[in-house]
C-alpha positions as CSV (number, residue, x, y, z in Angstrom):
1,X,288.8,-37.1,37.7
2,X,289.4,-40.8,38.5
3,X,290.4,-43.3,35.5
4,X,287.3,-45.1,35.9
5,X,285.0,-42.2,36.3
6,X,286.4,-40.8,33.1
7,X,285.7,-43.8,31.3
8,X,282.4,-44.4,32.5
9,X,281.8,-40.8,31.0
10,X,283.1,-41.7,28.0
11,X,281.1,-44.7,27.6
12,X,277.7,-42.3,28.0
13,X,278.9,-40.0,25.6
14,X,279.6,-42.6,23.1
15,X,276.1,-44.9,23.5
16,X,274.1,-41.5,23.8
17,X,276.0,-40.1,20.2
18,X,275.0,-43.8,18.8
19,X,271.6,-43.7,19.7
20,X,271.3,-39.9,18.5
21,X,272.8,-41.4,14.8
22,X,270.7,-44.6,15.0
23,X,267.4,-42.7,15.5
24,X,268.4,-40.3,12.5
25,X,269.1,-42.7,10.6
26,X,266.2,-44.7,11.6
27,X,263.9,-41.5,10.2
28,X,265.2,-41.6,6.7
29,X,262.7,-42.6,4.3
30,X,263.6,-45.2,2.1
31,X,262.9,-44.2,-1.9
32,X,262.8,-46.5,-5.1
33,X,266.5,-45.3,-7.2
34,X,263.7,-43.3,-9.4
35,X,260.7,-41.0,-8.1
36,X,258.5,-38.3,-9.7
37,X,258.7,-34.7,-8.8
38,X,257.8,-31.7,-10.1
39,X,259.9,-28.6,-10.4
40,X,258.0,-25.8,-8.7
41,X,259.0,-22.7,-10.8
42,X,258.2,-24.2,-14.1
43,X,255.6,-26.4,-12.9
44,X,257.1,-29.3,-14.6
45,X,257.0,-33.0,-13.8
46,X,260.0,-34.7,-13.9
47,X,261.4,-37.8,-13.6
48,X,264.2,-38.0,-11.1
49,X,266.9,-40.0,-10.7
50,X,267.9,-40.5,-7.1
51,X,272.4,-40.2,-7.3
52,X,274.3,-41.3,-4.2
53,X,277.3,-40.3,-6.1
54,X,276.4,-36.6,-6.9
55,X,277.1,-33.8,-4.2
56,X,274.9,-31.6,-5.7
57,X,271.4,-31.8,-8.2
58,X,271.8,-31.5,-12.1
59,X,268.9,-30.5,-14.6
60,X,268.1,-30.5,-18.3
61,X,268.5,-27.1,-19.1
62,X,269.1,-24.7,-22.6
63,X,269.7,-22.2,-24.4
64,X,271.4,-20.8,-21.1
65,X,272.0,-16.8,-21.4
66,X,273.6,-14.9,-18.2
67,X,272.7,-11.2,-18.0
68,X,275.5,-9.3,-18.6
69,X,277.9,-12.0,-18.8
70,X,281.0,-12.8,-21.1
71,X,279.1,-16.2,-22.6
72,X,281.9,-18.7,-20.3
73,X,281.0,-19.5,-16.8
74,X,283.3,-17.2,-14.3
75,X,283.4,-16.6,-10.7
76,X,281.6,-12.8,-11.3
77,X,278.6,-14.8,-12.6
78,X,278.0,-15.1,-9.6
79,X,274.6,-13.3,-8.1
80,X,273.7,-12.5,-11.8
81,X,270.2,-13.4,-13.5
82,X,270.6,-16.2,-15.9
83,X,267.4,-17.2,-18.4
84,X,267.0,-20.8,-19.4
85,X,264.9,-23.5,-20.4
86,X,264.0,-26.4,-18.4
87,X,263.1,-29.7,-20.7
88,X,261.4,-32.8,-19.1
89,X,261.7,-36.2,-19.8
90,X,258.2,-35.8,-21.6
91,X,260.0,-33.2,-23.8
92,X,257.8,-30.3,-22.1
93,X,259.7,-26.6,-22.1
94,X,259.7,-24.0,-20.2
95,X,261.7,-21.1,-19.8
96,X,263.1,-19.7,-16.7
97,X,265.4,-16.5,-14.7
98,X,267.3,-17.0,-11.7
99,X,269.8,-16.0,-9.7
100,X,273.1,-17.4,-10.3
101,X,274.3,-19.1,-6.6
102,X,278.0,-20.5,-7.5
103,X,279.9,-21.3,-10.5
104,X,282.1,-24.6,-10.2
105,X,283.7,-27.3,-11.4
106,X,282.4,-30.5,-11.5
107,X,284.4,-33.7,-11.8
108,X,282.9,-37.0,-14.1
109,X,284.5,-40.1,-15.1
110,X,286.2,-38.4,-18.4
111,X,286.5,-34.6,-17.8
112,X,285.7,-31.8,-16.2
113,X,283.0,-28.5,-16.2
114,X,282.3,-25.2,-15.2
115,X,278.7,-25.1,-14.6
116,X,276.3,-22.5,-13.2
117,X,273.8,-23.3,-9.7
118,X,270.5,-22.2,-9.0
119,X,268.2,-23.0,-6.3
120,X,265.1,-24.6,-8.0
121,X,262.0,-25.9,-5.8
122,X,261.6,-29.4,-6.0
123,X,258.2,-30.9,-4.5
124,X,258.1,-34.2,-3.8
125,X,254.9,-35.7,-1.4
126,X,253.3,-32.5,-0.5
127,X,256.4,-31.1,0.6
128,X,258.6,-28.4,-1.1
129,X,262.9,-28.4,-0.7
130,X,264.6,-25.9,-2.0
131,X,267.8,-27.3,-3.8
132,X,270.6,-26.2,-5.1
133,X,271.3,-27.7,-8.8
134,X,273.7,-27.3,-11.4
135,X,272.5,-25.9,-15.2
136,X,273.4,-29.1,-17.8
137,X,272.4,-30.0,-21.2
138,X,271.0,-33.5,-20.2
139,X,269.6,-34.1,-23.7
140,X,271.6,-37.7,-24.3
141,X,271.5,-38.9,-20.7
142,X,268.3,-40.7,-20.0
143,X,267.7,-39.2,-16.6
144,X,266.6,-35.3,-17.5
145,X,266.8,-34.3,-13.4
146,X,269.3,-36.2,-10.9
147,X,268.6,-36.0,-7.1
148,X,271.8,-35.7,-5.4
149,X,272.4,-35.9,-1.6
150,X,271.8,-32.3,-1.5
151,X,268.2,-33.6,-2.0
152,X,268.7,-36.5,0.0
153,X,270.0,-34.9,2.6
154,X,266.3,-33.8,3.7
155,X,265.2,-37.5,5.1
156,X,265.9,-39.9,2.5
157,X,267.7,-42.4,1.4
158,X,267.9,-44.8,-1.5
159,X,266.8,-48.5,-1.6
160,X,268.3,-51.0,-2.8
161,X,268.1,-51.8,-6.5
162,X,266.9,-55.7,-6.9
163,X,269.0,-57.5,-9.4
164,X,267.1,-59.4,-12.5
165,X,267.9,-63.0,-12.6
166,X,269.5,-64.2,-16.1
């Protein structure tokens, strides 16, 4: 194939892949950093934070107890029932079993955990995503649930936050 032919192929290729991005990007609806959803299996309204910086979705949740397990988080947790209990921001409980989808680190500012994942149905504007989210006590953080881009992944994307004058 010519230089020039080549090239002009190229071209295509590249203002046809940046259209196909623009358009998808285009289709994201933009959310407010905080929006109300409710949590389908405990049919529980929460407060959720919406967290560019999280990978994956992290709840309030107790009094966890794994079926069978050794008490720490390991690797053959995996695919095992685990009972806890959801709390909301209003302080409402409720107590749940699922299955156990991956045990994993996760990384924050000052350490490191081993937490369990579950996928939990979050409904948000008459539609229902299934997510998966990780099993923390959220008790001194202000924000019970945090949407992470596992969530956002689905079509959205976060505003920008307006800054208060002093």
């Amino acid at each position: 194939m010519p230089r020039a032919a080549a090239a002009a192929v190229l071209l295509v290729a590249g203002l046809v892949a940046g259209y196909t991005l623009g358009v998808g990007n285009a289709a994201r609806r933009v959310l407010d950093p905080v929006v109300m959803v409710r949590i389908g299996e405990a049919g529980l309204d929460f407060r959720a934070r919406l967290d560019t910086g999280a990978v994956v979705s992290s709840i309030n949740a107790h009094d966890l107890e794994v079926v069978g397990g050794s008490g720490r988080p390991a690797l053959d947790d995996i695919g095992r029932e685990i009972r806890f209990t959801l709390v909301n921001d209003a302080g409402e409980q409720r107590r749940l079993g699922a299955r156990i989808e991956q045990v994993r680190g996760i990384r924050m500012a000052d350490c490191r955990e081993v937490r369990y994942h579950v996928y939990l149905t979050v409904f948000f504007r008459g539609h229902a995503y299934r997510v998966l989210t990780n099993l923390n006590d959220r008790s001194k953080a202000g924000d019970k649930l945090l949407l992470g881009r596992n969530w956002l992944y689905h079509g959205y994307a976060v505003g920008p936050v307006e800054e208060v004058e002093l």
